[in-house]
N, C-alpha and C positions, 0 to 999 in steps of 0.2 A: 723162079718166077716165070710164067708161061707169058708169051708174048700175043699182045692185044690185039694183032691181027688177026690171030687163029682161035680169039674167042673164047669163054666158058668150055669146059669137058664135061660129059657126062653121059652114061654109059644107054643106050637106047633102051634096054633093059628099063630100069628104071622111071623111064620117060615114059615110055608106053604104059606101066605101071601104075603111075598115078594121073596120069591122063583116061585110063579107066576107071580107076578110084572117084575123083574128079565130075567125068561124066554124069556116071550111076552114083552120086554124093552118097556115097560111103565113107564117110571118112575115120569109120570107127575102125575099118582090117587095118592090122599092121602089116608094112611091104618089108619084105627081107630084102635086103640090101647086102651085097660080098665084095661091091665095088665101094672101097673104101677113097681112092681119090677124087671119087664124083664129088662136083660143085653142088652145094644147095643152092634152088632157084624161089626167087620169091612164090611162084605159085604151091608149094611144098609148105605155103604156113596150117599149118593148126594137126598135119597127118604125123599119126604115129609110125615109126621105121622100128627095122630091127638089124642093128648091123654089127657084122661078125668079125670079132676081136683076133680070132685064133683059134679059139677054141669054143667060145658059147657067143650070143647074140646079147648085143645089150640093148634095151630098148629103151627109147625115149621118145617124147614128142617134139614138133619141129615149132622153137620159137620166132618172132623176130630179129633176134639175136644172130642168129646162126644162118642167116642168108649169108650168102658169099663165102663162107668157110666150107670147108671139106669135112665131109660124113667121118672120116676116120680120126677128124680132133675130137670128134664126142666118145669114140669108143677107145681107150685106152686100153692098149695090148699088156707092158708090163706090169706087174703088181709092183704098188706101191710102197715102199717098206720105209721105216722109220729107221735108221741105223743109230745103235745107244754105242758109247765110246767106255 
């Protein structure tokens, strides 16, 4: 848990990023994203991202939902497996 004095993280990368997007209302490009601990901020609703698991990009778009969570809970690194007994 990151303490509330030191605020929201988020990589300026990023920031700047859709703050051009933003600008020039493009919000059709997707931003590649490699900072998986960046916070989603509400100005980030409706842009599609593309962030990197390890090995490929998964893309998505940014709901309401997903303010305040971190870019790296939507890209899930290990494969999911079913274990039969």
């Amino acid at each position: 848990m990151r303490a509330t004095w030191k605020g929201p993280f988020i990589d300026l990368i990023i920031l700047k990023r859709v703050d051009s997007l933003l600008k020039f209302k493009t919000r059709k490009k997707i931003v590649k994203i490699l900072s998986r601990r960046s916070i989603i901020f509400p100005s980030f609703f409706g842009i599609s991202v593309a962030v990197f698991n390890g090995k490929n990009f998964v893309i998505f778009c940014i709901s309401k939902n997903m303010v305040g969570h971190k870019f790296g809970e939507f890209a899930l690194t290990k494969k999911f497996t079913h274990k039969n007994n």
